[in-house]
N, C-alpha and C positions, 0 to 999 in steps of 0.2 A: 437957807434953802438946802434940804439932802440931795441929794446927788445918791445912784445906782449905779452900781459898776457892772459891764456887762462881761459875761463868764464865756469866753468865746472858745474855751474846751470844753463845753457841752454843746450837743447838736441839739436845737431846740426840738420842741414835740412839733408834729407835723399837725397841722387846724384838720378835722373832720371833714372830710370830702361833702359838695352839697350836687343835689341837681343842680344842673343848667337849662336856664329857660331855653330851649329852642326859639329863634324867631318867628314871629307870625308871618304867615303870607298870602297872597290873596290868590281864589282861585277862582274861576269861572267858565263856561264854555258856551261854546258858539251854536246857532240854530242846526247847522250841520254835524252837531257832537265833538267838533277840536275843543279839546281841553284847553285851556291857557292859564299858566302861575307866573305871578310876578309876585316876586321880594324885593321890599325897597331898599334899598342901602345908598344913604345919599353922601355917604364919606367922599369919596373919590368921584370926578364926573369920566366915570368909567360904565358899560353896560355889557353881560353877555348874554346874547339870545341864542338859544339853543333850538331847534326841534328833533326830540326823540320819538322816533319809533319801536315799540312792541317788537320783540322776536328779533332775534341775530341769528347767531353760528349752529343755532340748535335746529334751524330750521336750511339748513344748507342741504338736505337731502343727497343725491348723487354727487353734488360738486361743493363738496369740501373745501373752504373758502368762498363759497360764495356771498353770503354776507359780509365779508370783511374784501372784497376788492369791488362789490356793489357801491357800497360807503365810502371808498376812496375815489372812485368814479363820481361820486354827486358831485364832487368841486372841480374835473376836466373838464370842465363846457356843458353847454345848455343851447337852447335854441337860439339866443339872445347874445349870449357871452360864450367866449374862448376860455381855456385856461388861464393863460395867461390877461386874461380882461380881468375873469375874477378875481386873480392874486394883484393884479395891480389897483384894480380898483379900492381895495380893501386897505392895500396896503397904504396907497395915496390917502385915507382917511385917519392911519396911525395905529391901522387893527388887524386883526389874525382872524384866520380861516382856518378850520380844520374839518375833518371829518373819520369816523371809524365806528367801527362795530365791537360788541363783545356777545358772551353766548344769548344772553336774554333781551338785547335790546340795538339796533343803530342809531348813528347822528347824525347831525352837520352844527357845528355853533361857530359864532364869532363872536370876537371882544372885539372893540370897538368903544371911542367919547362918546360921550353922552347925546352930545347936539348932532350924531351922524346915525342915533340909532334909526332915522326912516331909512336911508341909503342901505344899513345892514338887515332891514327886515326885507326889503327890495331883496336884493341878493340871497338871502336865506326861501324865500319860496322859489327865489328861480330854481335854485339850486336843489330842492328837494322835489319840485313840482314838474320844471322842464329839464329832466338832466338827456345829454343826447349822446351819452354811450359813445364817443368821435372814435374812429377806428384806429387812428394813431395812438389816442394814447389807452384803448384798450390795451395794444403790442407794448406799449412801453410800461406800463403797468405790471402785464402777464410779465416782461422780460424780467422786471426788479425782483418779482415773486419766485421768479423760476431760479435766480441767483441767489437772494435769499435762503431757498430749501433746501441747496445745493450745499451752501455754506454750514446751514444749520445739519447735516448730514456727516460734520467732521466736530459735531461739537458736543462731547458728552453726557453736558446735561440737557440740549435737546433731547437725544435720542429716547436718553432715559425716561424722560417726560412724555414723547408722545406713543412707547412702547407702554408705559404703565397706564396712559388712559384707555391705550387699547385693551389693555390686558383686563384691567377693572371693566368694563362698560359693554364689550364686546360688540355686540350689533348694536347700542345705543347712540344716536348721536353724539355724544357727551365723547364717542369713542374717535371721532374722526377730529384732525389738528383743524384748527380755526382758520390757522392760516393758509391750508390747502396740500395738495398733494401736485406733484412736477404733471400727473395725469389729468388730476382735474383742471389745476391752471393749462393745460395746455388744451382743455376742450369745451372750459367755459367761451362763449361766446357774446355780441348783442343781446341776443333772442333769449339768454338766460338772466341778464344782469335787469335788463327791461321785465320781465314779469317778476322778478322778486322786486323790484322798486314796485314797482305796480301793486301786486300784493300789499306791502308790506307800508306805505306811506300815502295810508288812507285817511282820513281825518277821525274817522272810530279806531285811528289802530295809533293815534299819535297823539305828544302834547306837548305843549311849546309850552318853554320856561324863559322866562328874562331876569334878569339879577342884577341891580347896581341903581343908576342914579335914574331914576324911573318912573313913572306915574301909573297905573294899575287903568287909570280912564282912557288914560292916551294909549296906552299900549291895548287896550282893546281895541279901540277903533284900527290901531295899523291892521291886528289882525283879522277882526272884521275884511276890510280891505283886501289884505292881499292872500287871507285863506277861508274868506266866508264861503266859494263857490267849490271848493276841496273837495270832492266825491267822498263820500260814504261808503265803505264796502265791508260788511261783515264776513266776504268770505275767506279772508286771510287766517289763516292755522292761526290759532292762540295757545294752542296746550301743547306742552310737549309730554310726551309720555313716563314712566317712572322707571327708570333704569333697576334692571334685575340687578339681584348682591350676589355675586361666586360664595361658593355652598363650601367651599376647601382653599386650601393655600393654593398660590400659583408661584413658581419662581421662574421669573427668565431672566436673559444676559442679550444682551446686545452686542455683538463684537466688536471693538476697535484695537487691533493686535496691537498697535505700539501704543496705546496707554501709558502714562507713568501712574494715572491716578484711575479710581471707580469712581462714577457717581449713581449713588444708589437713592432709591426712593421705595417704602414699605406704608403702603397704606391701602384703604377699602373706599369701598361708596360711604359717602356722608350723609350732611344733611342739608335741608332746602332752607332759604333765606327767611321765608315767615311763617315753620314749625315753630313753635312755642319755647322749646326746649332750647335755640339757638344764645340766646343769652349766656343759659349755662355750660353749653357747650362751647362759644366766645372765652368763656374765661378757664375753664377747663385747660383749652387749647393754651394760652398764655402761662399754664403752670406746667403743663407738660413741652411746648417748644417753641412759641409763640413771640419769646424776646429771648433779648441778650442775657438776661438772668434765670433763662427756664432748665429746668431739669435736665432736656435732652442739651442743652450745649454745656451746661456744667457737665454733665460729663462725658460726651465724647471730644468736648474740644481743652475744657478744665484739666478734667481729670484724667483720660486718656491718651490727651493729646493726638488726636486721630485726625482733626481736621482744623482750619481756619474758625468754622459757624457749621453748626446744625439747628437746622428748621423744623417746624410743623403747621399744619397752614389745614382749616374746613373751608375748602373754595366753595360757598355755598351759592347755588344760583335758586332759577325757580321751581327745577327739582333737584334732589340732593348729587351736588357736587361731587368729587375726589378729595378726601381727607389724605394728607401724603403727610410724611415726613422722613427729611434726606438731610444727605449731607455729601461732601466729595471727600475722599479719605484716598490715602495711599492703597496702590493694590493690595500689598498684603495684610491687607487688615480689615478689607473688605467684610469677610464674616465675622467678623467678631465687632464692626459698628453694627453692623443686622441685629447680631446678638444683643449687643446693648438697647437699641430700638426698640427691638420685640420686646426687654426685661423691662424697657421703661415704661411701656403702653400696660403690662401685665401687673408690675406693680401701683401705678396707678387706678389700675381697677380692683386693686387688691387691698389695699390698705389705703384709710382715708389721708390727705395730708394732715399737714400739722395744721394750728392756728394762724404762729408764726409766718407759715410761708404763705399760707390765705391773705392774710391781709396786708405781706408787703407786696403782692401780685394786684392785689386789689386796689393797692394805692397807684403802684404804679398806671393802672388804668383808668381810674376817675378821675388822677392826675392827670395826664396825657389827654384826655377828650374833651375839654374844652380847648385848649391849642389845634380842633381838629376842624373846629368851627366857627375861628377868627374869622375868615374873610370872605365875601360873598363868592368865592366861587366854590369855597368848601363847605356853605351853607346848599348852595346849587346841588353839589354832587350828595345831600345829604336828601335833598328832597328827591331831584332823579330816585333815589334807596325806593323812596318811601311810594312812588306812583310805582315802579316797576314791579316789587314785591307785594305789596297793595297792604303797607303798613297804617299803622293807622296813624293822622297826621300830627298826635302828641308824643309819637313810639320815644323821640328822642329825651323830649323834656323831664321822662323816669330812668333814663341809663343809669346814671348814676346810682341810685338809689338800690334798683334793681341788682344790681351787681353787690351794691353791699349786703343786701339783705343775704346772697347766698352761702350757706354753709359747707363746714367741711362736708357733712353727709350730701349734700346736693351737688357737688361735685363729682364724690363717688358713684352715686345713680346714674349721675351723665355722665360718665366713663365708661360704666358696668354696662348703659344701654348704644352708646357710638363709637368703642372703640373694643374693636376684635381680634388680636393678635393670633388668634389662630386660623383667622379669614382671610389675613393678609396677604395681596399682591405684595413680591418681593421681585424686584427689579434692579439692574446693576448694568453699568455702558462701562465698558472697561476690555481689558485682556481676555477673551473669553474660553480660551484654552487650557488658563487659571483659574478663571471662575468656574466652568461648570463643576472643575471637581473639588474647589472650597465649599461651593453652596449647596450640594450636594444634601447637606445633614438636614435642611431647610426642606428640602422636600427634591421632589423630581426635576431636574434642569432642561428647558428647553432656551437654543441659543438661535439670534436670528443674527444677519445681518444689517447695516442702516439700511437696506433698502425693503427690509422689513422679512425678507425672506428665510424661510427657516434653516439651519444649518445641521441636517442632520446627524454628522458623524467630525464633528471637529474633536480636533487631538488633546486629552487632556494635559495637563502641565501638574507637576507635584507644584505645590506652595516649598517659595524658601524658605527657610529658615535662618 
């Protein structure tokens, strides 16, 4: 019998990435238009039922955060139950409750065993159906909110963050923090959190998903039951509108004098979740900042040494997002991570990459995506993707493939077409006495303070040396 010796100073070849089947699931909906998906995963006798509504933070109008303390409100009480009814009831069952908002969409879900999903569909329409806004825990709510902002107002990369969406998006939605302003949480009321529930958690404007150990028969009939009489109402906003792109650079500073460090973020308006091109802009994003092996943190944290991590991130929603890319760097050396930024965006629109680095980005990503849809509730948040952006229900089962097929030139076209280094919002929370007259060479400095106010005549500072 020969015998093979294995040679364990060569790293073997890596197998050819394949698609992954997404799982099938079943859909259906009710006489009154509620959608309903169940996916069955009978691994665990575990279930989550979710119901999502259509439109979040994008539709908060005058009160900024209104969607997102709406959605925390569903699980305070109801006409039936107290807060504390629902967390115990739930909890007594061995399951979680939660609920929240992001820009495109609200919830309420629970996990929950298998043999209690009636008790958790019970509780899931009271909760989205009769929620009763109690006036105590509006105040305790409004008060965590109001600490919160307060907090977030001493923290640099907030600041940074919700000065750059302003500065990108301007009058857009897209411009005001999700989570609220000290003005708005302090004059949201009943009267406002009740008509956006109302609006917004109509049976045309939602769809209930369940996930785990499940039957697709039975779970109609509960929701038959407890949301076949669910009103109908098309008159809930659907569209958000298309955020205008700034025609020139903008640079601002945020002040926090005692700083040790900046954090900066250099980016423009993006792109929307189900443009075509998003794929290639996905993997774009991953060779320019998108991981621990991308360009921008080779080198401002490699090669530089300017920081801990640098990022890049297409927050793409249902219209195009904020593309950013930041990092936190010592103050004096603020301009010259900018600098790098700007060179890295410039030369990847400028020259195509290599082969080499194509396809060890590439791997790392077909590698990594099936780990992303092990378990049923990362299958859940994969189909949520797909009703919200209104993909289509095989999008995931080509990822793979799709990503291989792209080339170095196909990259460069989605560089050359989403990213604008000379369009760029530049933005920095730090020293601002020092910054306006570093960033200067950037373009014109305008400096606010956290409370967003503009600081017309602060004192410059020479940079050390």
């Amino acid at each position: 019998m020969s015998t093979q010796i294995l040679d364990r100073s060569t790293v073997p070849a890596p197998g050819v990435p394949k698609d992954v089947t997404f799982p099938n699931y079943f859909e259906s909906r009710l006489p009154n238009g509620l959608k309903v998906i169940v996916y069955e995963d009978h691994t665990l006798p575990l279930v989550s039922v979710n119901m999502v509504a259509y439109g979040g933070a994008a539709f908060d109008g005058d009160y900024p955060g209104l969607a997102d303390m709406t959605a925390e409100l569903l699980t305070k009480g109801t006409a039936e139950r107290s807060a504390n009814d629902i967390v115990d009831e739930i909890e007594f069952l061995g399951g979680s409750i939660g609920s929240g908002a992001g820009w495109d969409s609200m919830s309420v879900g629970i996990s929950i065993l298998s043999r209690h999903v009636d008790r958790a569909m019970e509780v899931l329409a009271d909760t989205t159906r009769n929620p009763a806004f109690p006036e105590e825990e509006i105040d305790r709510v409004r008060q965590q909110r109001l600490s919160d902002i307060l907090q977030n107002k001493s923290n640099p990369t907030s600041l940074a963050y919700e000065r750059f969406c302003g500065a990108v998006f301007g009058t857009h939605p897209y411009a005001q923090p999700a989570d609220g302003t000290s003005a708005s949480v302090e004059a949201m009321q009943e009267e406002q959190f009740r008509a956006f529930h109302r609006a917004r958690f109509t049976a045309d404007n939602c769809f209930l998903i369940l996930v785990g150990d499940v039957q697709p028969d039975a779970m109609m009939e509960y929701a038959e039951r407890l949301f076949g009489d669910m009103a109908a109402d098309a008159s809930g906003e659907r569209s958000v509108p298309q955020p205008a792109v700034p025609q020139g650079r903008l640079v601002q500073v945020v002040d926090r004098p005692s700083a040790v460090q900046s954090s900066i973020l250099v980016g423009h308006v993006g792109i929307a979740r189900n443009h075509e091109d998003y794929i290639a802009v996905y993997l774009l994003n991953m060779v320019f900042g998108g991981f621990f092996g991308s360009r921008l943190n080779l080198n401002l944290r490699e090669d530089k040494g300017f920081t801990y991590g640098a990022h890049a991130r297409f927050d793409a929603r249902i219209q195009p997002g904020p593309f950013s890319a930041g990092a936190e760097v010592r103050n004096e050396v603020t301009d010259r991570a900018i600098e790098e930024i700007l060179h890295e965006m410039e030369r990847i629109r400028s020259e195509a990459v290599s082969e080499e680095e194509l396809e060890k980005v590439k791997n790392y990503v077909t590698g990594s995506f099936p780990l992303q849809i092990e378990t049923a509730a990362q299958v859940a948040q994969r189909i949520v993707t797909i009703e919200l952006y209104g993909l289509d229900k095989t999008y995931y089962n080509s990822f793979n493939s799709r990503i291989l097929a792209l080339t170095t030139d196909d990259i460069l076209h989605a560089a050359r077409k989403w990213m604008h280094p000379e369009k760029a919002v530049i933005v920095a929370a730090g020293r601002g006495n020092l910054l306006r007259n570093t960033l200067e060479r950037f373009g014109a400095v305008d400096v606010f303070d956290p409370q967003g106010a503009r600081i017309p005549n602060i004192e410059s500072q020479a940079q050390d040396t």
